[in-house]
C-alpha positions as CSV (number, residue, x, y, z in Angstrom):
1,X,-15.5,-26.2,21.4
2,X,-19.1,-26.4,21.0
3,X,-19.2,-29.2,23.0
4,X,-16.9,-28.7,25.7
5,X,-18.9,-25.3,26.0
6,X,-22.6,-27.1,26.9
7,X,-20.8,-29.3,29.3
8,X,-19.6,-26.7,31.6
9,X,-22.8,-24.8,31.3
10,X,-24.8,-27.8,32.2
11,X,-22.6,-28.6,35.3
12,X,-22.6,-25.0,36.3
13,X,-26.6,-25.7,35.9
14,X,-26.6,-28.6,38.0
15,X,-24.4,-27.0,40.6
16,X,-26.3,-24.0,41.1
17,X,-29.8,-26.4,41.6
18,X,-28.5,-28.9,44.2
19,X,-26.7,-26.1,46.2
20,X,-30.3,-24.3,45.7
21,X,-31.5,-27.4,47.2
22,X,-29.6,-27.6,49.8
23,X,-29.3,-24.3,51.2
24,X,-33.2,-24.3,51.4
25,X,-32.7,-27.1,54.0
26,X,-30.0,-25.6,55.6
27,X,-31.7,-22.3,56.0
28,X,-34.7,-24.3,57.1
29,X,-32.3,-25.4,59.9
30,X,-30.8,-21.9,60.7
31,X,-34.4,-20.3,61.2
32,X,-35.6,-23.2,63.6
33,X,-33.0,-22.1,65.9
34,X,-33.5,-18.3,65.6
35,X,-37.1,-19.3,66.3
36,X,-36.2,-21.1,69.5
37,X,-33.9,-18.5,71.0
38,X,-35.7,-16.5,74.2
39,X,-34.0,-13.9,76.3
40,X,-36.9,-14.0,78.9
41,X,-35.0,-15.2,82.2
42,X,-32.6,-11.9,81.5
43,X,-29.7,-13.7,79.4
44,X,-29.9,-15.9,76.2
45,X,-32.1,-19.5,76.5
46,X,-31.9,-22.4,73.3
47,X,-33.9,-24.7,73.0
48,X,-32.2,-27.0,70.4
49,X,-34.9,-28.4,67.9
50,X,-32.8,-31.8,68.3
51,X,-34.9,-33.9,66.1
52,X,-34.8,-31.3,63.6
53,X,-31.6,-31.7,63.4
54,X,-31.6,-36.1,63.3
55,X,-34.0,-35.2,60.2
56,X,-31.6,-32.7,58.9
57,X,-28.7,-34.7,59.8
58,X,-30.1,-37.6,57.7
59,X,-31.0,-35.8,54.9
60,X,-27.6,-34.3,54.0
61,X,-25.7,-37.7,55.2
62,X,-22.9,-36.4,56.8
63,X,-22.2,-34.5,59.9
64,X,-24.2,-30.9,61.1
65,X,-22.7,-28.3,63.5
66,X,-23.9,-25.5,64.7
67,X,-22.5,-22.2,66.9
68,X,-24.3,-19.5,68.6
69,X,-22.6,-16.5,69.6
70,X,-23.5,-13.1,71.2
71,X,-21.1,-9.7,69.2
72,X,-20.4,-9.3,73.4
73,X,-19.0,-12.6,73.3
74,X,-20.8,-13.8,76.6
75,X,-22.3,-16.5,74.9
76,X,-21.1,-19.2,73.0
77,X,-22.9,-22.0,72.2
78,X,-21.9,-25.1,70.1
79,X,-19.2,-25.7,67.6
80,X,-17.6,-22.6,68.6
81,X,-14.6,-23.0,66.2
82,X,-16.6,-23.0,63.0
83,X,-15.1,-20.5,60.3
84,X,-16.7,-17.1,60.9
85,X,-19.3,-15.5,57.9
86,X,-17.3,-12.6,56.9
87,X,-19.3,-9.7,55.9
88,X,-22.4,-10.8,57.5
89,X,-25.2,-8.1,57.9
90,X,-27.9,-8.0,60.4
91,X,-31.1,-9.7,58.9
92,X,-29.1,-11.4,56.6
93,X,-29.0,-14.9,55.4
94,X,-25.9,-15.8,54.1
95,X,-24.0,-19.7,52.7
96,X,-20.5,-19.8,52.6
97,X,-17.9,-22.6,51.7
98,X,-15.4,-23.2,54.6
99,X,-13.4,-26.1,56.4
100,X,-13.8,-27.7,60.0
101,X,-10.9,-29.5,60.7
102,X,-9.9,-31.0,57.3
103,X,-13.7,-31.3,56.2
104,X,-15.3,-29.0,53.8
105,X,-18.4,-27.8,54.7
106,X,-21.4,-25.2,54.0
107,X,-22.2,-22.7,56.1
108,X,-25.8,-20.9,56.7
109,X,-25.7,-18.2,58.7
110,X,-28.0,-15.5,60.3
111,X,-27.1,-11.9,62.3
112,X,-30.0,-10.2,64.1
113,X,-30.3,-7.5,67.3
114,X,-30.8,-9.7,70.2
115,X,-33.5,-7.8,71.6
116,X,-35.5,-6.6,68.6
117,X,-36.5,-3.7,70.3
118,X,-33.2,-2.0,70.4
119,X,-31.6,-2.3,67.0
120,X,-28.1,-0.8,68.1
121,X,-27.3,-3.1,70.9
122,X,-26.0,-7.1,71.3
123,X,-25.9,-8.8,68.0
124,X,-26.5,-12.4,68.1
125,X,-25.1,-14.5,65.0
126,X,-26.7,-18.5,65.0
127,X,-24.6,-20.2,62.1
128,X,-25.4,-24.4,61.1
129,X,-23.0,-26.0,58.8
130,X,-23.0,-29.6,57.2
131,X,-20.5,-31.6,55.3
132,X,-20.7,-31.3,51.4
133,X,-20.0,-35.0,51.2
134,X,-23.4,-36.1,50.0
135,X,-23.8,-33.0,47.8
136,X,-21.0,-33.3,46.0
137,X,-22.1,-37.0,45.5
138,X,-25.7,-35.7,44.5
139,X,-23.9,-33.1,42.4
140,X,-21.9,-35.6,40.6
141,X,-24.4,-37.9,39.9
142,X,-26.3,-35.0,38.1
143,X,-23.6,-33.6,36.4
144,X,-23.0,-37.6,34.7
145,X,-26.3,-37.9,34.0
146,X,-26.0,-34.3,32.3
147,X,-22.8,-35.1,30.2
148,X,-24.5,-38.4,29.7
149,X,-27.4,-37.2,28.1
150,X,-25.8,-34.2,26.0
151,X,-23.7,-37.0,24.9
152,X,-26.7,-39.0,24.1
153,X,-27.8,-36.0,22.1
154,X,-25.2,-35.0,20.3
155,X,-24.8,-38.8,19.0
156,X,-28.7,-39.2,17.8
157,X,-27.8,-36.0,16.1
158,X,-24.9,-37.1,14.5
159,X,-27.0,-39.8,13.3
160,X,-29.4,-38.2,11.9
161,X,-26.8,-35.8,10.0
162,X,-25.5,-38.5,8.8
163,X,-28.5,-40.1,7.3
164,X,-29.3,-36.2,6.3
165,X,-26.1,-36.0,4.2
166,X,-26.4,-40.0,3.0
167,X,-29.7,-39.2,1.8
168,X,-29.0,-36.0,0.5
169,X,-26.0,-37.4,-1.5
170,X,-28.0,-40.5,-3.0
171,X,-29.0,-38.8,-6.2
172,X,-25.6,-36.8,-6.1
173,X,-24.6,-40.7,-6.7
174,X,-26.6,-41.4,-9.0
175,X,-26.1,-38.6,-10.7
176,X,-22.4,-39.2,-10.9
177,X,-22.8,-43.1,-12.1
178,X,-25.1,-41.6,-14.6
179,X,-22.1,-39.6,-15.7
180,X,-19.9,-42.5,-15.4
181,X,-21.7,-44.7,-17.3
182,X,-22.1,-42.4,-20.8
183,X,-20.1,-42.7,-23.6
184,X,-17.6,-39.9,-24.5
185,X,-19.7,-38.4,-27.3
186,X,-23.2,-38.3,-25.1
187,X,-23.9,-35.0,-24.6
188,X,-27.6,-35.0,-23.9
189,X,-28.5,-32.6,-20.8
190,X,-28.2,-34.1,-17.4
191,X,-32.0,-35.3,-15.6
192,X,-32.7,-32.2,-12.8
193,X,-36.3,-33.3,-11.6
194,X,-34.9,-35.6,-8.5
195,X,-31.7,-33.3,-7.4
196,X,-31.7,-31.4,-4.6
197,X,-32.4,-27.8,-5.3
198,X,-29.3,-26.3,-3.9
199,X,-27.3,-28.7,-6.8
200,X,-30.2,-28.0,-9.6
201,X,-28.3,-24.6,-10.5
202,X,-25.1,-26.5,-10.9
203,X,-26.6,-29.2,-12.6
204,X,-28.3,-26.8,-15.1
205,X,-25.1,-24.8,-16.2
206,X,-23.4,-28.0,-17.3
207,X,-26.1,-28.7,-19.4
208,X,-26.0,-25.2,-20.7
209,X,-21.8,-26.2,-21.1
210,X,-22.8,-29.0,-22.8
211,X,-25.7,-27.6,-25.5
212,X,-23.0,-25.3,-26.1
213,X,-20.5,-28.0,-26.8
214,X,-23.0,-29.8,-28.6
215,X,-23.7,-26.8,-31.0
216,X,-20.0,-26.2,-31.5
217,X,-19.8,-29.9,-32.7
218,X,-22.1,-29.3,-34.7
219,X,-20.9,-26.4,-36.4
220,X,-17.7,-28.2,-37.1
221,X,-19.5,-31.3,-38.7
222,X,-21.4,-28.8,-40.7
223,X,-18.0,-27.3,-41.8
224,X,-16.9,-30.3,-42.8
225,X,-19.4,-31.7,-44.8
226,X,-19.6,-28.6,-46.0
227,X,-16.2,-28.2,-47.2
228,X,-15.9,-32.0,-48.6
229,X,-19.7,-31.4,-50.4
230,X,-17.5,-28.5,-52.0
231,X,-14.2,-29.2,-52.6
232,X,-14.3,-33.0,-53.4
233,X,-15.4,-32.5,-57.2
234,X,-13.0,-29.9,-57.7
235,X,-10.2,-31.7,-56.4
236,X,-11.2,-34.7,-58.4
237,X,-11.7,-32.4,-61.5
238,X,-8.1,-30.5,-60.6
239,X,-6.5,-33.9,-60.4
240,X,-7.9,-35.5,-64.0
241,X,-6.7,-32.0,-65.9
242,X,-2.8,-32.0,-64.0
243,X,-2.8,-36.1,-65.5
244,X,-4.1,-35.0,-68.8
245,X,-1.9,-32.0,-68.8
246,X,1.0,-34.7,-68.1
247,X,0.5,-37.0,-70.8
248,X,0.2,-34.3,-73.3
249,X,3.0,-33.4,-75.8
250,X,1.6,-30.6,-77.0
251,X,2.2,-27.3,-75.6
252,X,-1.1,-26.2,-76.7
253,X,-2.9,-28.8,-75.2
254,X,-1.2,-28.6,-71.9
255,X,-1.5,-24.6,-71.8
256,X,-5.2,-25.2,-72.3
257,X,-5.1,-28.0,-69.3
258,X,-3.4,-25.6,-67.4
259,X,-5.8,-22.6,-67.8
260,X,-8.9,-25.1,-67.1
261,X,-6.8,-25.9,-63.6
262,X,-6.9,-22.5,-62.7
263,X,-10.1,-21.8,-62.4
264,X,-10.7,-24.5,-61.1
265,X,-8.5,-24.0,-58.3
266,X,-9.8,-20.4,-58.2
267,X,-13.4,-21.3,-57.9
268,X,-11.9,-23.7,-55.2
269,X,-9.9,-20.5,-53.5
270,X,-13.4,-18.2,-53.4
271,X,-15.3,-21.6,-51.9
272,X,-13.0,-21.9,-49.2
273,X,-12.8,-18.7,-48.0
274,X,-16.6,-18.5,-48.2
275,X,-16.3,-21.8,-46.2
276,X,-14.6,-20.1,-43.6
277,X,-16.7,-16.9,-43.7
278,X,-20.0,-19.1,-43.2
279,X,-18.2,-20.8,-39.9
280,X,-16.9,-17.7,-38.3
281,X,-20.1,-15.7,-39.0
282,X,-22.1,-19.4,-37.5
283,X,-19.7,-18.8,-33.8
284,X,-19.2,-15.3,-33.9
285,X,-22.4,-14.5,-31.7
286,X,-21.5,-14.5,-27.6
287,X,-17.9,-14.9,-28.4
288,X,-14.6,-13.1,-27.5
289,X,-13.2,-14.5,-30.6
290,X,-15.1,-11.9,-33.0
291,X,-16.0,-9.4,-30.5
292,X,-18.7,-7.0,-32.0
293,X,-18.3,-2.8,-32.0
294,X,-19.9,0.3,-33.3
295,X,-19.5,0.2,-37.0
296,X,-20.9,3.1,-39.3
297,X,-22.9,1.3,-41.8
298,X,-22.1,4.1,-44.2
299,X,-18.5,3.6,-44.2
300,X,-18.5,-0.1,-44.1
301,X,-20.4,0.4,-47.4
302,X,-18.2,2.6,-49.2
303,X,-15.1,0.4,-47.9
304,X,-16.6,-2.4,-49.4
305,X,-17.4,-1.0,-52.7
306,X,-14.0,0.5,-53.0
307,X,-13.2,-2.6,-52.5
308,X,-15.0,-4.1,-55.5
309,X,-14.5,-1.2,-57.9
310,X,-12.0,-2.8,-60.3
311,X,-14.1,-5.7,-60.8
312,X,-17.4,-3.3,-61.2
313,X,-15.6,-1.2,-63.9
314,X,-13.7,-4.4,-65.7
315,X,-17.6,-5.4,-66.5
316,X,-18.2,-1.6,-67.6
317,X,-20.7,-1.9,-64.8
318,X,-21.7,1.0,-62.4
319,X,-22.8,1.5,-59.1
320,X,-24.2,4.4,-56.9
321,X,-25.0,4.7,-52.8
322,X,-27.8,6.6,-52.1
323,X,-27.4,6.9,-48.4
324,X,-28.6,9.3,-45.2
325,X,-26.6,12.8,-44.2
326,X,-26.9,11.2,-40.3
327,X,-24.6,8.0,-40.0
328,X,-26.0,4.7,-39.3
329,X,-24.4,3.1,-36.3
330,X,-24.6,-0.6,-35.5
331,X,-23.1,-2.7,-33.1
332,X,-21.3,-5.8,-34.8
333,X,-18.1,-7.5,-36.4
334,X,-16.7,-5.1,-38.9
335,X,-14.7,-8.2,-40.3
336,X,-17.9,-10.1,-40.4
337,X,-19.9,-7.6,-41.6
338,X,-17.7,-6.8,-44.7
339,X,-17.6,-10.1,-45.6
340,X,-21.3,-10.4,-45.4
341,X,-21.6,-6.8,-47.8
342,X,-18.6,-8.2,-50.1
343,X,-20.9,-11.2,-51.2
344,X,-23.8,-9.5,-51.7
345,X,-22.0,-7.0,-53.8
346,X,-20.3,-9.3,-55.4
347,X,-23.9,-11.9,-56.3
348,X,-25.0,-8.4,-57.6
349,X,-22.0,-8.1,-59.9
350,X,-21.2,-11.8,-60.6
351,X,-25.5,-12.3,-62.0
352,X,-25.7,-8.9,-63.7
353,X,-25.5,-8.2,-67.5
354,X,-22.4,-6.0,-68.7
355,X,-22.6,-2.3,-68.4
356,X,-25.6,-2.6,-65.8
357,X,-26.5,-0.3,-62.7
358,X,-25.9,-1.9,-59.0
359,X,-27.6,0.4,-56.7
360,X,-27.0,0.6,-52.8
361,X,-29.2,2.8,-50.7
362,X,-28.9,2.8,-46.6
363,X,-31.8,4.0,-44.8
364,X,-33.3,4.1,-41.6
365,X,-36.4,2.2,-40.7
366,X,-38.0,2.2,-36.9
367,X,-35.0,1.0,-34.3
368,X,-33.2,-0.8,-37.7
369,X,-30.5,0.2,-39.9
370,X,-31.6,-1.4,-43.4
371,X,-29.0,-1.4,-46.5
372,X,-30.4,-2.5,-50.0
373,X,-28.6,-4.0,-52.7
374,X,-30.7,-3.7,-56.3
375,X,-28.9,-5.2,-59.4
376,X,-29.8,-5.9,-62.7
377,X,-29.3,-9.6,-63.1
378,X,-32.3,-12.6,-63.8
379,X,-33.2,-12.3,-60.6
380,X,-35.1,-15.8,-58.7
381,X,-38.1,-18.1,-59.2
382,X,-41.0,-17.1,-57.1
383,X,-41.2,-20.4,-55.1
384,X,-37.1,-20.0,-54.5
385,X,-37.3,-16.8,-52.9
386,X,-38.2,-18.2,-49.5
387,X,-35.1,-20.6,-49.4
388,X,-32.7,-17.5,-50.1
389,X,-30.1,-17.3,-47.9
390,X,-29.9,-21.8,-47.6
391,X,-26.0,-22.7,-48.2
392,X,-26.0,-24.4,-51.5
393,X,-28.9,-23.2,-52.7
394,X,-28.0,-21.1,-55.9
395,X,-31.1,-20.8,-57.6
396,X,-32.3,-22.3,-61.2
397,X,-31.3,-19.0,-62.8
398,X,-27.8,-18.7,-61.7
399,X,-25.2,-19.8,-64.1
400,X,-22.6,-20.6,-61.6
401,X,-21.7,-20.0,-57.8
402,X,-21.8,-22.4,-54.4
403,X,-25.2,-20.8,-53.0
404,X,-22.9,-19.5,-49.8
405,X,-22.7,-16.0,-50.5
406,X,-26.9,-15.1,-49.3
407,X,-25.9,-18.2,-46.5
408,X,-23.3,-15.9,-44.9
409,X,-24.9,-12.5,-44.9
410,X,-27.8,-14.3,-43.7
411,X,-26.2,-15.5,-40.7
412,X,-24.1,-12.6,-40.1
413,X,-27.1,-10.7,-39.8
414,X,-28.6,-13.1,-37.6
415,X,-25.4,-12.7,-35.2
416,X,-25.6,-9.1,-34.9
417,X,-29.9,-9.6,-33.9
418,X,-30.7,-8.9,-37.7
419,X,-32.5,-10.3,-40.4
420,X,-31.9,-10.8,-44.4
421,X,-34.9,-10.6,-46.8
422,X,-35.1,-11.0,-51.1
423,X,-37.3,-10.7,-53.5
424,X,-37.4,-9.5,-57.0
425,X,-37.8,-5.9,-58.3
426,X,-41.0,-4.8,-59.7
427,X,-39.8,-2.4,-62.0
428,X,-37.9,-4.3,-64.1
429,X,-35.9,-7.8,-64.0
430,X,-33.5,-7.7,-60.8
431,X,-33.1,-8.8,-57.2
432,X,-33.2,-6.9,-53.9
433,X,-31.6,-7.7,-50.9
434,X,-32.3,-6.2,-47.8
435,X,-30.3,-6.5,-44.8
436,X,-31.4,-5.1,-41.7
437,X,-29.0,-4.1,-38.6
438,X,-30.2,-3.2,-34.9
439,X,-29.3,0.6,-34.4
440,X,-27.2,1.9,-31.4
441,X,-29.4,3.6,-28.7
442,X,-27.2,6.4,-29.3
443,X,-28.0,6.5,-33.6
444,X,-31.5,6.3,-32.8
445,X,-31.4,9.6,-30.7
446,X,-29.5,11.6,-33.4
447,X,-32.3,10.1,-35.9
């Protein structure tokens, strides 16, 4: 359409030039015979500029007529039977298109008083017309060298959008053999520096896909070494006590086997679920899987503890919450969350003597909600306090325990744009562990 479009307004343009052209000579032609007309001797005298029109003849190649006629019609001179010039005015130079015996031809004509002195009288109309033969030839021939050279255009254009867009597309290619020749398992980002900067965004969020596939492998590899570091001596230990157990005759000896089992499997049990907690809190960050929401730290507290109470009393152990009037609101998992409290709590419990105080205060410090939990236990070394919160890391005091309990609140915390700290109490033997919560824009203006 384009195309088609230029080509008819470059013939049009061509058209309009040459019959510019000629009409110029024409009207050349039309005024040397006005200028030769005389009405002296009483009637009309012309005096025909004949090698005016041998030049003018020449120059269009083809035939020229002429006619020269009074409005009286007393004279008529020439080619009387050329088409009349409708609509002519006085004083007005006019071209028309018209046919003379089976020729086409243009017409220039002019009307004008006869005697200039009185307007109103005889009119005298002088007309000169020439074949369009060699116009239409000269027209023609510009209108193919027109097409010829939009042609010519359009095709160095092509060219060159085409070497544009083979250019353009080299490191595309690249970029794509690149691809092709990794191996499934390399995920290492994609090289942006020679792309074109309309592909660089595209570019960048696949390496953004693939960092987060990367970290989601890794989490998974962690999981599993974590769980076989775990659960591959208890299995083994599970497995020697059921062949012991089997070999036994004694009913005794096999009860005993069987109790041994048991907690075995139930220190295995509390593992894997603290397994699971540690990957779901390590994923739950950015995700629709464990979509955060306003939790009242309060409550979550007092859920979790309620929670615990049977195990607090069975060790004749106590616990009191010393927390705010004003509820503290945070934005994360409540599932999460709990599960990050419930090991705390339950570290507090599980390292403290019997009949000892846990105590839980909540309190609000700057744009953070902060919730301490103070036992009465051995507390840690000095130089271990720094690696609190490291998964297998139970510390030199502990008795027993997989070191994941301070690994998941730690990165629950860390999920919800929080932070864990310990350290020892002052007062007295004892740890503290502080876990600190972004507030809700909406707490903070109640506080």
């Amino acid at each position: 359409m384009a195309m088609a479009s230029t080509l008819w307004f470059s013939a049009t343009t061509v058209q309009e030039m040459a019959d510019s052209a000629y009409d110029r000579s024409l009207a050349g032609a039309v005024r040397a015979i006005d200028a030769n007309i005389s009405t002296e001797s009483g009637g009309v005298g012309v005096e025909l500029p004949y090698n005016l029109f041998e030049f003018f003849q020449l120059t269009a190649q083809g035939k020229v007529y002429f006619n020269i006629s009074t409005s009286d019609g007393l004279v008529q001179i020439g080619d009387v039977l050329l088409p009349e010039t409708p609509n002519l005015i006085p004083g007005e130079l006019r071209f028309h298109d018209g046919n003379y015996f089976g020729e086409v031809i243009r017409v220039g004509a002019l009307r004008r008083p006869l005697d200039p002195a009185k307007p109103g009288g005889t009119q005298i109309t002088i007309q000169v017309a020439e074949t369009k033969l060699s116009r239409a030839t000269f027209q023609n021939e510009l209108i193919i060298r027109a097409i010829l050279r939009d042609v010519l255009v359009v095709a160095v254009l092509g060219a060159l959008i085409g070497i544009g867009v083979y250019m353009a597309l080299k490191p595309l290619n690249r970029l794509r053999q690149a691809i092709d020749a990794r191996e499934p398992d390399d995920l290492k980002p994609l090289e942006v520096a020679d792309l074109p900067k309309e592909v660089r965004p595209a570019v960048e969020a696949m390496n953004r896909l693939m960092e987060r596939n990367v970290e989601q492998a890794e989490q998974q590899r962690r999981f599993l070494d974590d769980a076989s570091h775990q659960l591959r001596t208890p299995m083994t230990i599970l497995r020697t006590q059921i062949d012991y157990a089997l070999h036994q005759t004694s009913l005794d000896e096999v009860r005993n086997a069987l109790t041994s089992s048991k907690d075995v499997l139930d220190r295995s049990i509390r593992t894997t679920n603290q397994l699971l907690a540690l990957a779901k809190a390590r994923t739950s960050q950015g995700t629709e899987t464990y979509p955060q929401g306003s939790i009242d730290v309060t409550e979550t507290v007092a859920e979790t503890i309620r929670m615990l109470w049977p195990r607090i009393r069975s060790r004749r152990m106590d616990c009191v919450v010393d927390a705010p009037e004003v509820g503290l609101t945070v934005r994360a998992n409540e599932g999460l969350l709990q599960e990050a409290m419930m090991n705390i709590l339950d570290n507090a419990i599980k390292y403290s003597p019997v009949g000892s105080l846990v105590t839980v205060s909540l309190r609000q410090d700057d744009a953070m909600a902060v919730v301490e939990v103070m036992d009465e236990g051995p507390g840690m070394a000095e130089d271990e306090l720094p690696h609190a919160g490291t998964r297998f890391r139970s510390g030199r005091r502990a008795a027993s325990g997989s070191g994941l309990g301070l690994a998941i609140a730690l990165t629950v915390a860390r999920a919800s744009g929080g932070s864990m700290a310990v350290r020892n109490r002052t007062d007295r033997s004892g740890l503290v562990v502080s876990l600190g919560l972004p507030l809700e824009i909406e707490s903070q203006l109640k506080a």
